[in-house]
N, C-alpha and C positions, 0 to 999 in steps of 0.2 A: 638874275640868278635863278636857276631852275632851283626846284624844293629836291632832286637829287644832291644837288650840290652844297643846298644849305645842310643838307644831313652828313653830308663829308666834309664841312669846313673846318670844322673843332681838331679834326684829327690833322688834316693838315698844317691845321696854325700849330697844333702841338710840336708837330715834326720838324715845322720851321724851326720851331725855339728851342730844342733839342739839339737843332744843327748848326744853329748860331752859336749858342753858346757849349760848343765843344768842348773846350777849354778848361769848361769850371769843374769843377771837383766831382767826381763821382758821387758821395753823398747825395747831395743835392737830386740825382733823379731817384735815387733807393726808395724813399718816400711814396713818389708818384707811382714805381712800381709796385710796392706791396698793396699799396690801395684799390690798383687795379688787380689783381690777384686777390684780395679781400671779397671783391666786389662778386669775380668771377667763383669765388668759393660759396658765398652765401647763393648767389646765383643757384650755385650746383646744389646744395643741401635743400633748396628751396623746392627744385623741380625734382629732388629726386624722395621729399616729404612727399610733394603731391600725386608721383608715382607710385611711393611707399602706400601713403594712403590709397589712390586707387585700387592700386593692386589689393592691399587687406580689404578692400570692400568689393571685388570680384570674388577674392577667395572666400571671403563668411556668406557671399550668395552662393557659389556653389555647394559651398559644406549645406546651409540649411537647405537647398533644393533636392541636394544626395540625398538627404536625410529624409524629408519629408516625402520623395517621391520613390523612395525604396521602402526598406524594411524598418518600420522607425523605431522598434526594440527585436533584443533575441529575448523569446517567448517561453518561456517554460514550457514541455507538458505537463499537460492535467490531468492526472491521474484519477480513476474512478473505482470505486468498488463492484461487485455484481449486481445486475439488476434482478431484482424482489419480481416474481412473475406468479401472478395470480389468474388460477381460470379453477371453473369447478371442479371437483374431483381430486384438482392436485392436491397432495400430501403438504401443505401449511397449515400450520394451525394458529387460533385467536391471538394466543400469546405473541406466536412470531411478530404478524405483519404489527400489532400493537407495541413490541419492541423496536420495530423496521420502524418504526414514523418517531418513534422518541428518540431514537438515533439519529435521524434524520431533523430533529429539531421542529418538527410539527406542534403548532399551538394546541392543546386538549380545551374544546370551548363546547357548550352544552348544543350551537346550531354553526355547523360551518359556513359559512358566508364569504371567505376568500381563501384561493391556494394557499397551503399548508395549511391549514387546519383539518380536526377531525373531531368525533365524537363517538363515545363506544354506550355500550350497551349488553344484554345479555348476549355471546356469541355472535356481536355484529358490530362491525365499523362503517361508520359513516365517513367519507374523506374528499378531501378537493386535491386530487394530484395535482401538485405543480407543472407548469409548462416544461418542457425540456429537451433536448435537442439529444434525440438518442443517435446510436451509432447508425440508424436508418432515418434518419432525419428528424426534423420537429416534431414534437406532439403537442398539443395545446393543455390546458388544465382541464380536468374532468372528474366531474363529482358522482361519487357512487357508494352504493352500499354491498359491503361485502360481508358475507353471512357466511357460518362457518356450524360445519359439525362436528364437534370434538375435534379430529384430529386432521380435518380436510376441509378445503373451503367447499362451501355447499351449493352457494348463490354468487352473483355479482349481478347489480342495477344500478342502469344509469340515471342517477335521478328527473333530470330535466326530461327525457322522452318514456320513460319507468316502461324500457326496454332491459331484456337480458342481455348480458354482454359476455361473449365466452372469453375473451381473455383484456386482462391490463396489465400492463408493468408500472410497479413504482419506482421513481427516478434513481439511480445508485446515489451513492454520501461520495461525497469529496475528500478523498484522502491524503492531497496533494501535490507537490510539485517537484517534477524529476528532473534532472540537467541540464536544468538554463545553463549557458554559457557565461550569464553574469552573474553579479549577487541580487540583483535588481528581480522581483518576483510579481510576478502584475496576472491575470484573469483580463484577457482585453473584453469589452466593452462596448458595442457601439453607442454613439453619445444620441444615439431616437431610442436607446432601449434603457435609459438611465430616465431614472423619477424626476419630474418637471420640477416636483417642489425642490429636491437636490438643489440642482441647478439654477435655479431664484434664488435659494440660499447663499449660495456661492458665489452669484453675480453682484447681489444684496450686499455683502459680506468683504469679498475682495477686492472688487472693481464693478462702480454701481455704473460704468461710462463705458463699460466694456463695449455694447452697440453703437456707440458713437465717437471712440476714438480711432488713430490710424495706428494702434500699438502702446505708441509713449501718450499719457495724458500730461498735459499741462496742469490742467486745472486739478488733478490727485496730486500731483507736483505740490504743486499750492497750497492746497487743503493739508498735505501731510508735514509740509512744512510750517503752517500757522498752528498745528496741533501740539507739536516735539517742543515749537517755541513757547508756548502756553506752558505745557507740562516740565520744563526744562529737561526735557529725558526724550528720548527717541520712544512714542507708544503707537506712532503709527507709519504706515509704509507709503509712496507712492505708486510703489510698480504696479506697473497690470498685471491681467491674466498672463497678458502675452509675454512681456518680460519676463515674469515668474515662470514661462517655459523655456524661454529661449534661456535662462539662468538655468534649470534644472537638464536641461537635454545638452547643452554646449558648451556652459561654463563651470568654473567652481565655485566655490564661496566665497572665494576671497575677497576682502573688501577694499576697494581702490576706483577709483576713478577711471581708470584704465578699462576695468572690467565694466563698471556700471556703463562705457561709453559705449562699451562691444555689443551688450546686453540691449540698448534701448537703440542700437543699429540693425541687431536683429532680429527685435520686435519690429521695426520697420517693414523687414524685407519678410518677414512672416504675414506683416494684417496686408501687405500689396500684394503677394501670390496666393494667397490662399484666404477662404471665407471665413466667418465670424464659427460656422459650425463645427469646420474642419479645425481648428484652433482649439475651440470648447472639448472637439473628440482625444485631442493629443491629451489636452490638460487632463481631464477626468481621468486617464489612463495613465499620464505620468507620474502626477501628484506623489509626494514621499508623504505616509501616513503611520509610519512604525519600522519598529527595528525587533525583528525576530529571529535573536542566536548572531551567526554570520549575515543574513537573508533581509531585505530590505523590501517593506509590505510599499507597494507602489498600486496606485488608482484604488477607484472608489469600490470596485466590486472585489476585487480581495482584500479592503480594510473591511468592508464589511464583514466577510466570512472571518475573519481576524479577530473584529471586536466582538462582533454578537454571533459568529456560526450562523448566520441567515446569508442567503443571496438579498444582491441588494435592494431588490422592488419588494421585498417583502419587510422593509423597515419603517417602523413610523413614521412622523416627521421631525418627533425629537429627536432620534438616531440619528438619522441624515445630519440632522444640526450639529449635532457631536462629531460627526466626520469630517464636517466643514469645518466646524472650529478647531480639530487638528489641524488640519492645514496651517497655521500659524506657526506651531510648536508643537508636533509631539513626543516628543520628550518633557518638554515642561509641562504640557497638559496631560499626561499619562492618566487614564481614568483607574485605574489599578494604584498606582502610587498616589496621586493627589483627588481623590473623587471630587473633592470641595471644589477646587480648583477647574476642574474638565466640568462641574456643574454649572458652575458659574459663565465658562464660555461657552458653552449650550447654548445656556439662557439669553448671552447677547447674540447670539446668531437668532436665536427663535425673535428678538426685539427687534432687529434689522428686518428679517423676512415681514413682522409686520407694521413697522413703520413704511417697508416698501412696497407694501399691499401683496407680498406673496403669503401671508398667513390671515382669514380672518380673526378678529378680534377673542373669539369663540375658542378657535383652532387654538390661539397662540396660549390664552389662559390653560388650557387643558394640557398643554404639552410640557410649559413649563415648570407643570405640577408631576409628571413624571418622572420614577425612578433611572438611574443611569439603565440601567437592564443591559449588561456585558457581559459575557462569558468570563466563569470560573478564571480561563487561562486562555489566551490569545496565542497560535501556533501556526503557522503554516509547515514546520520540518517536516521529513518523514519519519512518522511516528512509528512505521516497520521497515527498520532499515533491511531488514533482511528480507523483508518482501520486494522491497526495493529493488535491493539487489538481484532479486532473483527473475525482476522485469526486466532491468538492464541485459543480464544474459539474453533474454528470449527476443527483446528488441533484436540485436543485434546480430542474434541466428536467424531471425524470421523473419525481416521486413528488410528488404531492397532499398538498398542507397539509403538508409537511414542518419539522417543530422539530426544533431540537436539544434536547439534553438530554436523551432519552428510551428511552438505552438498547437502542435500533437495534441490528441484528446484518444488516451491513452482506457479505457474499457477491461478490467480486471476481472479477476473472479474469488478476490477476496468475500469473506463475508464480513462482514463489521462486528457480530456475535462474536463470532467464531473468536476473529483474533482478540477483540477484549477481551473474553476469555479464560484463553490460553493468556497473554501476558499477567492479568489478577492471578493465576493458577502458578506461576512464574515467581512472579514478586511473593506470595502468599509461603509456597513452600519450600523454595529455597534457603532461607534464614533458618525455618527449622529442622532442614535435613543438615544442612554446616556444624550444630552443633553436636552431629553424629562423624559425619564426613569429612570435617574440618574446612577450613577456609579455602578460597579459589576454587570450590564444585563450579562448575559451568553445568548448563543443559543446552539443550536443542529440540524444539516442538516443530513437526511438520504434518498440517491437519489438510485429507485431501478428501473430497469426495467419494465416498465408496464406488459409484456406478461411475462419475465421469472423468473423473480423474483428475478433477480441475481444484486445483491447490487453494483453500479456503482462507488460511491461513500458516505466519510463519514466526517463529521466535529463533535469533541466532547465537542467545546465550542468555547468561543470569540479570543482563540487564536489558528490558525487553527495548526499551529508546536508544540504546546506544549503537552507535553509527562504526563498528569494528569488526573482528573475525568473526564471520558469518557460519558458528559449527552447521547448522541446516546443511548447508551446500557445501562447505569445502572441507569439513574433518571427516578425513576418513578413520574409522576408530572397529575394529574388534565387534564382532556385533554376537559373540557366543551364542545362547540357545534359540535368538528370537530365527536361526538360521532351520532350528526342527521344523516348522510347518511346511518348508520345503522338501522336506528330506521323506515326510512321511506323505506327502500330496505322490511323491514319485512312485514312491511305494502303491497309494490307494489307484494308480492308473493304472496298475496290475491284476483284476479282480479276478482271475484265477489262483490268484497266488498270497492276495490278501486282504483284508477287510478289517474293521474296528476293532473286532474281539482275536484276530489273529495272537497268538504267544508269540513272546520276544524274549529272550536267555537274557539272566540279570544274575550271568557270575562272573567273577574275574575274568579278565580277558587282555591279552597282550597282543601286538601284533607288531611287525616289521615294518620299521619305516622305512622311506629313499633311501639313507645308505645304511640300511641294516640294521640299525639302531631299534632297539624296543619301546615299544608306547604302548602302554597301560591308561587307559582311561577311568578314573572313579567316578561316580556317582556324587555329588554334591554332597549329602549327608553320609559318604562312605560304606550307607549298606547296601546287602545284596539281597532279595528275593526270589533268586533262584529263575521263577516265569512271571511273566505280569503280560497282559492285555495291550495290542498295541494303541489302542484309544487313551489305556491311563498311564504308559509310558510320557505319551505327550502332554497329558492335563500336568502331567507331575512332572514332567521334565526329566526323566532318568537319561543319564547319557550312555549306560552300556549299551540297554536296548535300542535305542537311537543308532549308535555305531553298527552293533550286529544287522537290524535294518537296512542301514546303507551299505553296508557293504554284500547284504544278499538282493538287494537290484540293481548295484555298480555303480561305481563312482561315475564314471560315464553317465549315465543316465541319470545321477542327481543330477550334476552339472548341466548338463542340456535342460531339464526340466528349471532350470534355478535361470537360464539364459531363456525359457519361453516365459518367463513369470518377468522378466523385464530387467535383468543383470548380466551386465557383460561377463561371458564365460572365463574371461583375460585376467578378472579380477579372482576369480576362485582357483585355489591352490588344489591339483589331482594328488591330495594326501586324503587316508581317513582323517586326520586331524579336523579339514573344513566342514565336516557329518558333525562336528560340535561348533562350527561359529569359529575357527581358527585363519579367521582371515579378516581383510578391512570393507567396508562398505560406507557409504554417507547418509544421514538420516534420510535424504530424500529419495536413495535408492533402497532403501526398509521401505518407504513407504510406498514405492514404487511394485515391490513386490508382493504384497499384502492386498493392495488395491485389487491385483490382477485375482487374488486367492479369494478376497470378500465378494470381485462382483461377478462369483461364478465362472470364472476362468476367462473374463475377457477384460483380455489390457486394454488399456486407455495412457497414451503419455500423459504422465503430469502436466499442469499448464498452468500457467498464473495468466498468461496473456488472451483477454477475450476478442480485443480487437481494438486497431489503433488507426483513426480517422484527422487527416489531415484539416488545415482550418478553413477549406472553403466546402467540408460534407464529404469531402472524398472518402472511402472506406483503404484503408493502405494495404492492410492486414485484417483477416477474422479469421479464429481458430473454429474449426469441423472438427470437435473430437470423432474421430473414429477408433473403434476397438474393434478386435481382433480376436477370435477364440483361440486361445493360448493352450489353456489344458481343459481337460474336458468339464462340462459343468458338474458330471458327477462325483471327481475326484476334490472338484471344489468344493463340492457343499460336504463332502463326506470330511475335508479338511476343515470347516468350519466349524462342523459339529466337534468333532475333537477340540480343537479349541475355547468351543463354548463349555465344554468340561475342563478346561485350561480354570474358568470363571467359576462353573459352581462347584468343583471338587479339587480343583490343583494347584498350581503356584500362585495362580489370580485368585483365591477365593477372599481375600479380604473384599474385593470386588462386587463379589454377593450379598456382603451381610448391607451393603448400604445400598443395593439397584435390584433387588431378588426377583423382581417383574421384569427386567427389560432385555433378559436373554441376551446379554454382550457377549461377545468371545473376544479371546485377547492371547497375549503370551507374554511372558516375561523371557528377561536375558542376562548372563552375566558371562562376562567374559574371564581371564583366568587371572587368578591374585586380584580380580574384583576392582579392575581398572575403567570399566567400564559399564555399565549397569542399563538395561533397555526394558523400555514394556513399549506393545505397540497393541490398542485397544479399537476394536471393533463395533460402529453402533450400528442402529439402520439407515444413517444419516452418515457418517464419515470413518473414516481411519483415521488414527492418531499415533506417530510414533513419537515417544520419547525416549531422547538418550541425556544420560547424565556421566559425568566424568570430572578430569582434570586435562588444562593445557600442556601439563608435566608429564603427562601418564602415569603419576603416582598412583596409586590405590585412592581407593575414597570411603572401604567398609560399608559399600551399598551394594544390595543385591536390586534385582529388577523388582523382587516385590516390594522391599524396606522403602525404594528409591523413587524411579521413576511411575511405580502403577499409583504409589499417591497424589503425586501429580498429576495424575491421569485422571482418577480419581476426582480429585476436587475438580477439576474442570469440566469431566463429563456430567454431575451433580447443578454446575451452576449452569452450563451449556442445556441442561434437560434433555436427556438423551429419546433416543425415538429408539422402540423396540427393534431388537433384529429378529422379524421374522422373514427369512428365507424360502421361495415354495420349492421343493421336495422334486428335484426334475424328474423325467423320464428312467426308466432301470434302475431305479432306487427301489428296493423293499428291505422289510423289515424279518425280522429270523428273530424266532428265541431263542436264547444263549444257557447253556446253564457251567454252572462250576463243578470242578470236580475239587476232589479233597487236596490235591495238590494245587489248587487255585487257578489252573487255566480252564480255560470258556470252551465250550466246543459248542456247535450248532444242532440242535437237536434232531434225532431221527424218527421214523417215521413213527407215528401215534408215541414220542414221547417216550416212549417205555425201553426203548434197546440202547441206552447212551454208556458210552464205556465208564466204567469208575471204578474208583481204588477205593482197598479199604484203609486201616491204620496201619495194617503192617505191609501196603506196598503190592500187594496179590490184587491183581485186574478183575475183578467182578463186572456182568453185565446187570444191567439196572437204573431207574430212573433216579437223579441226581436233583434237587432241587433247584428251581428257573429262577436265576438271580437275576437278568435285566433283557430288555427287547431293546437290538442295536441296529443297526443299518446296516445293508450289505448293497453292492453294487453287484447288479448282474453280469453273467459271463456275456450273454447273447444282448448285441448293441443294434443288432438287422434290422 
């Protein structure tokens, strides 16, 4: 009998005896058949488990190969403030750059000996800039001394070669991070650029087999189970590194067996593809280390900037230790809630590193005698949402094919001064203008650089943190008188026809509107003086002589003149009414148009965005302000000057009694029934609008000077303003003016002596008048 045959005998003797006995009862085979049907069932569940399983063990090698050989998180951009640029000459002074490095978290030590530190002295800083990867690539750390004369720096030497150095930059502050895709918030990392003691810590600490297992250990297996049994409580773990990623990047938290199985399969297929380094780079970078707001603080080098506001190679090695011992729990170890508690597991991570030889004995006594040293408050949100916001817009005009998620290194032109602040200036005087104005005042700060135009800072309401309607940029609101410096800049382009001390008619006055209707405009305090000067029309803000002004060099040519100063003409209404502010604007188009008037008639766009560099050094985006001479520079400075009597004789003089050195000009605003309230303030350093209101357009019983100039006010005071002196351009000179008894100015004639004058009853007498002020005048001849 061939072994074919014996393999088919069974079936046949079956068939026989199935054929034989025909006869018998059906029952009898039912039996034999479900068995066979049993058999062929288990069979099938059997082979189609081990294809089940196959298959889920092709599919979690694809998912972790996707994953690790793509893009292994969406990345937030990093947002940055303006970089601090020092060379001699330039206009920074001691104070600043000594402010610039305490904001920046620089250690004050008596000899600097590592990045971030510094040392001062009389009119000189000693400092070790940090290493940093500017938007033109790396720069290494560099120690030098910077000397300073009063109001400019004087010197810079590099200490190591005690050469001169005409220029450095200090690194910008980290302001943070803009639309990740997830809630997951991380700073990557490379794992050659992370502290060696870190990383001992952590291998010490989590998994001391990490170098010598294939993913899953047995023997932590072991270990963590003869510990929980001891303690009768679960106090230690056996997962590795590598499970504890494959858990954190692929699975949830749920606790099951099911999971655990998935988890230590694809710690597998992680330590087989990939190296011990590449694994350590994931981890560092994944790790969960806090929960900020919505925002989830993930890797080492944003829990750093988290706990302590330092980048992370500039941490101790108790710090580190602290880092590492979150990793367990932080929430349970929270150093802000439980310090006892996060001190205590410090300390066993600082006892691990040195029972495992990463700490000497020396090292480890001294560290676990140190204080936690945590920042105040742990944040990574956007602390300016409205700066924020106002990046998002310029992203998204300015930069081609822009994604999120990609990790962007985002280049601002925030200053960090600036916006603290304005927001203290915010929180400070809003409470006590409410109990004048009543409750829900809102405001709006928009601070730009006088010369470049480059947006310093931004606040978009009464609450500077909070992440809602952004009045900066999107309320358009009534901007009444802060609208005269235009009105009268159109006028001063005209130098045949007018100058400072020109008379302007301050009597009743009526005129016809679109459809026939009469407008009478009054004066704020309702009186009339007959003539006034057109220089203190403006300091004072009279609105007759303002309208009679504009409407003797045409509405036309406001408008055009208000469209070179950088306002679209679409937005302004051809009524006299817009000659008083009778229309809408947004603070950042006030401040748009001010900008163009302070730097001498040359626009510059607003810009928040300095430049935004992709993460392998690419530059994607950089902003070239360029300006434009808009209106002429002598109409500018002649309009400046009138405003700087805005400050020491007119609606701004509260302005004077507290800055009487620093030559500010300004102008205040109120719009009609007092819905609205503006001052927008002038230094040598920045333009400042503020507007103050309601979301309601109710009234609020503030004028621009009650309102917004004290807020101006206080913050120009703590900001420390820098003098506005202006130089005096080309066809500018100077005329004596005198008064005559009816109070207008005329320009003197020749030796002084033939000036026309009235006496008290009205009869024109020739004769010398006495010389009440020397004002500026703009020449006819520009050849």
């Amino acid at each position: 009998m061939t072994k074919q045959q014996k393999r088919i005998e069974p079936q046949i003797t079956e068939l026989d005896i199935s054929s034989s006995e025909s006869s018998a009862p059906k029952k009898s085979v039912k039996p034999r058949r479900s068995y066979r049907k049993l058999k062929f069932a288990l069979l099938g569940v059997c082979l189609l488990t081990t294809g089940g399983i196959a298959k889920m063990g092709f599919d979690i090698n694809d998912e972790v190969t996707a994953k690790f050989e793509g893009q292994l998180w969406q990345l937030p951009s990093v947002v940055y403030a303006r970089e601090l640029s020092l060379q001699p000459g330039v206009l920074v002074r001691y104070e600043d750059l000594v402010n610039e490095l305490e904001a920046l978290k620089y250690r004050k030590v008596s000899n600097p000996t590592r990045p971030g530190e510094y040392s001062t002295s009389r009119l000189t800083v000693e400092m070790i800039r940090r290493p940093f990867e500017f938007r033109d690539g790396q720069q290494e750390a560099r120690h030098v001394v910077v000397k300073f004369d009063y109001s400019k720096v004087k010197s810079i030497t590099e200490v190591e070669s005690n050469r001169e150095l005409g220029y450095i930059r200090v690194e910008p502050k980290l302001l943070g991070m803009l639309e990740a895709q997830t809630e997951e918030q991380r700073i990557y990392r490379p794992k050659e650029e992370m502290p060696e003691d870190l990383i001992g810590a952590l291998i010490a600490t989590e998994d001391r087999d990490f170098y010598q297992h294939d993913g899953v250990s047995p023997t932590a297996i072991a270990r963590a189970f003869i510990a929980n049994l001891k303690a009768g409580r679960t106090v230690q773990g056996g997962s590795t590194l590598t499970q504890q990623l494959a858990k954190n990047m692929f699975l949830t938290s749920e606790r099951s067996l099911w999971r655990k199985a998935r988890e230590a399969y694809m710690a597998l297929i992680i330590d087989y593809r990939y190296s011990k380094d590449q694994i350590l780079d994931a981890y560092l970078n994944q790790v969960y280390l806090a929960q900020s707001g919505r925002d989830a603080v993930h890797g080492f080098e944003l829990g750093s900037r988290f706990y302590f506001g330092l980048p992370l190679s500039e941490l101790r090695v108790d710090q580190q230790a602290l880092l590492v011992g979150l990793v367990k729990g932080p929430s349970y170890y929270n150093p802000w809630r439980y310090p006892e508690r996060a001190k205590n597991r410090r300390d066993l991570v600082l006892q691990l590193m040195f029972e495992n030889g990463v700490l000497e004995k020396e090292d480890y006594l001294a560290a676990v005698e140190m204080p936690l040293d945590i920042q105040e408050k742990g944040t990574i949100s956007n602390r300016q949402p409205a700066y924020f916001g106002q990046l998002q817009r310029e992203l998204a005009a300015k930069v081609q094919n822009y994604q999120a998620g990609q990790g962007l290194r985002l280049f601002t032109t925030l200053d960090p001064r600036s916006q603290e602040m304005a927001e203290q200036s915010v929180r400070k005087i809003i409470p006590k203008l409410e109990s004048k104005a009543g409750d829900q005042l809102e405001t709006a700060v928009v601070v730009a650089d006088r010369v470049s135009g480059e947006i310093r800072a931004m606040v978009g309401g009464s609450r500077p943190g909070y992440d809602g309607f952004n009045r900066a940029v999107d309320a358009k609101r009534q901007i009444g008188s802060v609208v005269k410096p235009a009105v009268y800049l159109a006028a001063l382009e005209m130098p045949k026809r007018f100058s400072l001390a020109t008379s302007l008619q301050d009597r009743p006055l009526t005129l016809k509107g679109q459809n026939g209707e009469d407008w009478s405009p009054r004066n704020y305090d309702r009186q009339y003086r007959g003539e006034v000067p057109l220089y203190s029309a403006l300091a004072k803000s009279y609105n007759i002589p303002t309208v009679n002004l504009g409407m003797a060099v045409g509405l036309d040519e406001v408008i055009n003149t208000m469209e070179k100063l950088g306002i679209d003409k679409n937005e302004v209404p051809k009524l006299p009414s817009m000659l008083l502010g009778a229309f809408t604007l947004t603070p950042v188009e006030v401040t748009q148009m001010y900008q163009t008037i302070a730097s001498g008639g040359h626009r510059t766009e607003l810009s928040a965005l300095g430049a935004v560099v992709d993460n392998e050094g690419k530059i994607l985006y950089q902003s070239l302000p360029v300006s434009t001479q808009a209106v002429s520079m002598q109409a500018a400075w002649l309009t400046m000057y009138g405003m700087q009597r805005v400050v020491s004789e007119g609606t701004g003089r509260y302005l004077n009694t507290l800055l009487p050195s620093s030559r500010l000009a300004g102008k205040t605003g109120t719009s009609d029934r007092g819905r609205d309230s503006w001052y927008v303030g002038v230094d040598g350093r920045e333009v400042v609008t503020v507007w103050m209101g309601r979301d309601d357009n109710k009234a609020v019983k503030l004028t621009g000077s009650s309102g917004p100039l004290r807020l101006y006010a206080d913050y120009i005071q703590s900001r420390d303003p820098e003098p506005l002196v202006i130089q005096t351009p080309a066809q500018i000179t100077d005329f004596d003016y005198y008064r005559d008894q009816r109070g207008v100015l005329s320009q003197s004639c020749v030796g002084k002596t033939h000036l026309p004058a009235w006496d008290p009853q009205g009869t024109l007498k020739q004769g010398c008048v006495k010389k009440v002020e020397t004002f500026f005048k703009r020449l006819f001849d520009f050849n």
